[in-house]
C-alpha positions as CSV (number, residue, x, y, z in Angstrom):
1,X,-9.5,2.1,2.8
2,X,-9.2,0.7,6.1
3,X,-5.5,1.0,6.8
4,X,-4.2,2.1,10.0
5,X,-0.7,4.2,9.4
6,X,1.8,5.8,12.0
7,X,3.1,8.4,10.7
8,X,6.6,10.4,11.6
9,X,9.6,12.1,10.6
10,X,12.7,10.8,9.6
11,X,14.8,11.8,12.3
12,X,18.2,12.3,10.7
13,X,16.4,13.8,7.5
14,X,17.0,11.0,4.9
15,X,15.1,8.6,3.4
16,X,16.5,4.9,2.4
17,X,15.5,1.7,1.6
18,X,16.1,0.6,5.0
19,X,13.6,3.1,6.6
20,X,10.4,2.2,4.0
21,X,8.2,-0.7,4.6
22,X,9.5,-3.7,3.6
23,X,6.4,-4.2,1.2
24,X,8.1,-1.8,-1.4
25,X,10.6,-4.0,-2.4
26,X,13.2,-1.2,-2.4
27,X,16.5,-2.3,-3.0
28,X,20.1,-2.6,-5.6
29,X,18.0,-3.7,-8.7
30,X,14.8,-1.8,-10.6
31,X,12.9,-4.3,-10.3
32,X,9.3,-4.1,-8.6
33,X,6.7,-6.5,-7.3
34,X,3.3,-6.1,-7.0
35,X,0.7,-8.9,-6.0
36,X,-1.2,-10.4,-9.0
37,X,-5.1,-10.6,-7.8
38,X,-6.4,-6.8,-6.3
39,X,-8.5,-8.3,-3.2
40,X,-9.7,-4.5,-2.2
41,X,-11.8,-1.8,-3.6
42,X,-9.7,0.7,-4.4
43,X,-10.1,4.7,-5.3
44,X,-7.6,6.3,-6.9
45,X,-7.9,10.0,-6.3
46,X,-7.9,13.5,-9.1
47,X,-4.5,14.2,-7.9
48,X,-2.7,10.8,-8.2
49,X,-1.1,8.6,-10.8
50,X,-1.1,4.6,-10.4
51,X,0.2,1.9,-12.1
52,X,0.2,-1.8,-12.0
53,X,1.6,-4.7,-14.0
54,X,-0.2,-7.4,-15.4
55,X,-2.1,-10.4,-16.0
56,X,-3.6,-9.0,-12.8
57,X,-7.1,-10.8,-11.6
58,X,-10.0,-8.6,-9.9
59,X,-11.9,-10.4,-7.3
60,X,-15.7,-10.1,-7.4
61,X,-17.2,-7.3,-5.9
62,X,-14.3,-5.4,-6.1
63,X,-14.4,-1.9,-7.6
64,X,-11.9,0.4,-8.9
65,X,-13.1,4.0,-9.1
66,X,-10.6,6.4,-11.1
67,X,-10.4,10.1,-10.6
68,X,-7.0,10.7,-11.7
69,X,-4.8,8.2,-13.9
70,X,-4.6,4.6,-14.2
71,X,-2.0,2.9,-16.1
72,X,-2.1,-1.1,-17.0
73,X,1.0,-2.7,-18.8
């Protein structure tokens, strides 16, 4: 998809808020964000699960291929 990722260990073994990407909107309440207009193609592979919250707005061109599961609410 055209993202470039470093990937590492957790030195000390734990995962918390404060170590994740700031884009997950990790924090004291269950609330999550998501953007409201999907910009990318996206493919969502046999072996995962996705989910997204609506009204959501598909640019043109886009394409959303579905292997595994796709939830909208």
């Amino acid at each position: 998809m055209g993202d470039v990722l470093d990937v590492s260990s957790v030195s000390d073994g734990t995962i918390t808020p404060a170590k994740l990407a700031s884009t997950l909107v990790l924090d004291d309440t269950p609330i999550r964000t998501n953007v409201n207009t999907l910009d990318n193609s996206v493919t969502i592979a046999a072996n995962q699960n996705a989910s997204v919250i609506g009204p959501i707005a598909i640019s043109s061109g886009v394409t959303i291929t579905v292997n595994g599961a796709l939830t909208v609410v």
